[in-house]
C-alpha positions as CSV (number, residue, x, y, z in Angstrom):
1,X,34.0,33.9,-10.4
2,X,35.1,33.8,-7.1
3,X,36.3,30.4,-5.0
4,X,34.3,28.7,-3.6
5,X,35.0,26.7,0.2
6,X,34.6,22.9,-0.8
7,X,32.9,22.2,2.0
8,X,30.3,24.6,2.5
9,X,29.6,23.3,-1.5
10,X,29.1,20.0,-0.1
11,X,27.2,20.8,2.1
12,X,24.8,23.0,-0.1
13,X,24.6,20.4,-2.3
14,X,23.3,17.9,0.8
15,X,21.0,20.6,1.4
16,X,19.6,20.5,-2.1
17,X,19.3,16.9,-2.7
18,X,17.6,16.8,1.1
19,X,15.1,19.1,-0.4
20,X,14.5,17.6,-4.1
21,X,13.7,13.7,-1.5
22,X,11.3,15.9,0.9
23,X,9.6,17.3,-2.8
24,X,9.4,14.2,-4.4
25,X,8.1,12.2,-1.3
26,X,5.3,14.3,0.0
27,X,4.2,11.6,1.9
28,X,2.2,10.0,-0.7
29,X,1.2,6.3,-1.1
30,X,2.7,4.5,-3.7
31,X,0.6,4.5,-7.0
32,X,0.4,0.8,-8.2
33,X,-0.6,0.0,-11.9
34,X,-3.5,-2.4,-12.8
35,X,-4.3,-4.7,-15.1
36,X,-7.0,-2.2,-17.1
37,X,-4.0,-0.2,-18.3
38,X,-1.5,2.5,-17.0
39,X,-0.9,3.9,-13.8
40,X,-3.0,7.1,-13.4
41,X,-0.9,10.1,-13.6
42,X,0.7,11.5,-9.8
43,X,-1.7,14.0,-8.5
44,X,0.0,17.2,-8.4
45,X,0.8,18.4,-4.5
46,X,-0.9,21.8,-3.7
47,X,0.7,22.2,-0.8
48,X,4.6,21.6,-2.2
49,X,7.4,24.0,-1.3
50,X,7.7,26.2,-4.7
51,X,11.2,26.6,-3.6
52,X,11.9,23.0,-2.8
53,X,10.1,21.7,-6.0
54,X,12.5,24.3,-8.2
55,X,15.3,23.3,-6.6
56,X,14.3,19.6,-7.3
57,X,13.8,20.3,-11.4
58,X,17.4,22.1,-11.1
59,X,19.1,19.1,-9.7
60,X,17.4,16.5,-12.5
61,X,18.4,18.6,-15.0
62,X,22.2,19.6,-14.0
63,X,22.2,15.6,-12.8
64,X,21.7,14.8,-17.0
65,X,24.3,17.5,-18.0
66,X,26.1,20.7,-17.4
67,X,23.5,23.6,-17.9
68,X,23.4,27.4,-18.7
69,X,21.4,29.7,-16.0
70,X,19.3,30.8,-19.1
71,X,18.6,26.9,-19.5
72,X,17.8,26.3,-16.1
73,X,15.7,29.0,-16.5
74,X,13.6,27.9,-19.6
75,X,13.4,24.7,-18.0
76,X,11.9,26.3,-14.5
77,X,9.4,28.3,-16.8
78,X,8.3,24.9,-18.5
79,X,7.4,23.5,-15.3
80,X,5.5,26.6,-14.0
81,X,7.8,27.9,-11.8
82,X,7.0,31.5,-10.6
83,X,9.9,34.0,-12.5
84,X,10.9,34.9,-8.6
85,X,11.2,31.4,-7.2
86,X,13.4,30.3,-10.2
87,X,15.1,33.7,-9.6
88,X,15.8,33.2,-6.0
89,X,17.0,29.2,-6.5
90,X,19.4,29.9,-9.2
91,X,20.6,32.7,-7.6
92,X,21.2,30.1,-4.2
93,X,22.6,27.8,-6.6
94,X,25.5,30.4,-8.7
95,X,26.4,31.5,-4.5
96,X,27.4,27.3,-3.9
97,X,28.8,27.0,-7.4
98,X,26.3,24.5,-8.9
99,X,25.5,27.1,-12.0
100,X,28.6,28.6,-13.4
101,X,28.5,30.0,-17.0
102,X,32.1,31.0,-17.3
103,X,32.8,27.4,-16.3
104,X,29.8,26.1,-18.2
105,X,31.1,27.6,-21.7
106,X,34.6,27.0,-21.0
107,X,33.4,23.0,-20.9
108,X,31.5,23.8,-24.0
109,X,34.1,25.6,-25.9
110,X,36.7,22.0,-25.0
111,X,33.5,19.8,-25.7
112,X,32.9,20.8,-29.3
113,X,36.4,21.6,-30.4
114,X,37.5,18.4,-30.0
115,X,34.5,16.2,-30.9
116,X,33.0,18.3,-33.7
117,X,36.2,20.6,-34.5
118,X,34.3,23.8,-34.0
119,X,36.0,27.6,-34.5
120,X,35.0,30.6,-32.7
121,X,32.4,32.2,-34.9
122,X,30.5,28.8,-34.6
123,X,31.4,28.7,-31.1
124,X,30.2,32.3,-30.4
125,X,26.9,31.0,-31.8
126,X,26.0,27.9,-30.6
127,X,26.7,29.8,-27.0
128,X,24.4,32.4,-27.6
129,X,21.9,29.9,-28.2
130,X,22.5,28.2,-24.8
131,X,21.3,31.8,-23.5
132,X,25.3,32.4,-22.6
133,X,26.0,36.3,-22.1
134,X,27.9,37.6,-24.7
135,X,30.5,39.0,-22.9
136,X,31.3,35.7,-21.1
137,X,31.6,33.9,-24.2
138,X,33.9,36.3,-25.8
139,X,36.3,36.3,-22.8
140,X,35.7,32.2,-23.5
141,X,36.4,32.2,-26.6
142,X,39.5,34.9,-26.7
143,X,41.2,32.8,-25.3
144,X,41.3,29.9,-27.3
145,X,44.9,29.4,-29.1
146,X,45.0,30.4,-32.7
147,X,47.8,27.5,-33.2
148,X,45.4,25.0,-31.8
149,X,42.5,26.1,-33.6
150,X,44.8,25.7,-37.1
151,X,45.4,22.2,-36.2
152,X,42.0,21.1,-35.5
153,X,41.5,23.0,-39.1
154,X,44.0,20.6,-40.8
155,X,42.8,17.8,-38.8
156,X,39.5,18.4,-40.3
157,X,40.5,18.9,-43.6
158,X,42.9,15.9,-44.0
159,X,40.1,13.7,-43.0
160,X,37.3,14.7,-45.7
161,X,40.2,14.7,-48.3
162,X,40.2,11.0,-47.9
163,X,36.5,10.7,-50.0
164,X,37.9,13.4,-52.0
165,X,40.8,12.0,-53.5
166,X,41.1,12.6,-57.7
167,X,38.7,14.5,-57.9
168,X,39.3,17.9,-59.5
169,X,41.6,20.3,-57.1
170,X,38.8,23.6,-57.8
171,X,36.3,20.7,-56.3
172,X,38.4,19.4,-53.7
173,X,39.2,23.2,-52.9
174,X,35.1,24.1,-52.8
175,X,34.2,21.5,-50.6
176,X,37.4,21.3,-48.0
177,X,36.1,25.7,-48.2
178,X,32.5,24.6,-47.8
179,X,33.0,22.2,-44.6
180,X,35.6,24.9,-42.6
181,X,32.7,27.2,-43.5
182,X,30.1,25.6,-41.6
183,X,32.8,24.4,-38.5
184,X,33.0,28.6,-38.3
185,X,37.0,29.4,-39.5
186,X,37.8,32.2,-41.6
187,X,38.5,32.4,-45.1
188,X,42.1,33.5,-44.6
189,X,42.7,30.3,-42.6
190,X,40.5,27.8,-44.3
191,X,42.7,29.2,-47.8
192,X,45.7,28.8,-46.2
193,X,45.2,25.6,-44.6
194,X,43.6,23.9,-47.8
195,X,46.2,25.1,-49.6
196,X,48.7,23.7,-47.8
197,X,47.1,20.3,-47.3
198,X,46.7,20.0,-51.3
199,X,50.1,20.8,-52.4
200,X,51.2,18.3,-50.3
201,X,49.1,15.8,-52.3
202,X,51.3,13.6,-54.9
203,X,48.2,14.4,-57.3
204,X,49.0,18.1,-57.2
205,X,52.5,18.1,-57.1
206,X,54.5,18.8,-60.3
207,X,56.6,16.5,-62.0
């Protein structure tokens, strides 16, 4: 995606967040709660902005954490947005640089390699299923080292050997297979990485 100018970001963003106080104002008294039992629920505001009240349920949700479009989307829908309106906002908020989803998957990709050792089949995936475009998460994912992804393969497979320790190697070798299976690597890889891992064992060495 293209640059874009820091400031005119900044000042989008100002923009935005202007918007979302003027939405969830609306010059309403405060609702107090009683004794009796709950506050009554907020009165819904006829006369709201569609636009501004979009671009406030954008904001709340990209303030929790980073988003897809196609999450954004379902979100917008959920709340009754009209398909144009969350069309038009989102497409205000990819010109400033708020929704990104080449930058979005590249944080993903980072995110769940390193905390849950992920490969790229299982990256491809889970991607898809944040609504990501295919073709943007290939070009993600192609570029992830092959070297790096081995090492976050042994990493993985040194640490469940620790619970798996005289046990019989064909089980040892079923489940290490098992776990790389589910993290998404490759058989060639997970046989070549569990191999090497287990002849490096004392138990499996020859005397």
């Amino acid at each position: 995606m293209p640059e874009h100018d820091p400031a005119a970001r900044s000042a989008s963003l100002e923009e935005l967040r202007a918007a979302v106080a003027r939405a969830e104002q609306g010059g309403r008294p405060e609702q107090r709660p009683t004794s009796d039992g709950p506050p009554p629920p907020e009165p819904q505001d006829a006369d709201a902005d569609p636009h501004a009240v979009a671009r406030a349920v954008v904001l709340r949700q990209l303030t929790g954490s980073p988003k897809s479009r196609s999450q954004l989307a379902q979100a917008l829908r959920r709340k009754g947005c009209p398909d144009d309106v969350a069309e038009a906002v989102l497409d205000r908020f990819e010109e400033v640089g708020l929704v990104d989803d080449e930058a979005y998957a590249q944080m993903f990709v980072r995110s769940k390699q390193s905390g849950r050792g992920l490969a790229r089949r299982a990256l491809q995936h889970e991607l898809r299923s944040k609504g990501v475009d295919d073709e943007i998460a290939r070009g993600v994912i192609d570029d992830i080292d092959p070297d790096t992804e081995r090492e976050i393969a042994r990493g993985l497979v040194e640490k469940k050997l620790r619970s798996l320790h005289g046990l019989d190697r064909q089980v040892q070798v079923r489940r290490l297979a098992g776990l790389l299976a589910r993290k998404g690597y490759g058989a060639e890889v997970s046989r070549q990485v569990i191999a090497e891992a287990l002849d490096a064992l004392p138990e499996h060495q020859r005397d």
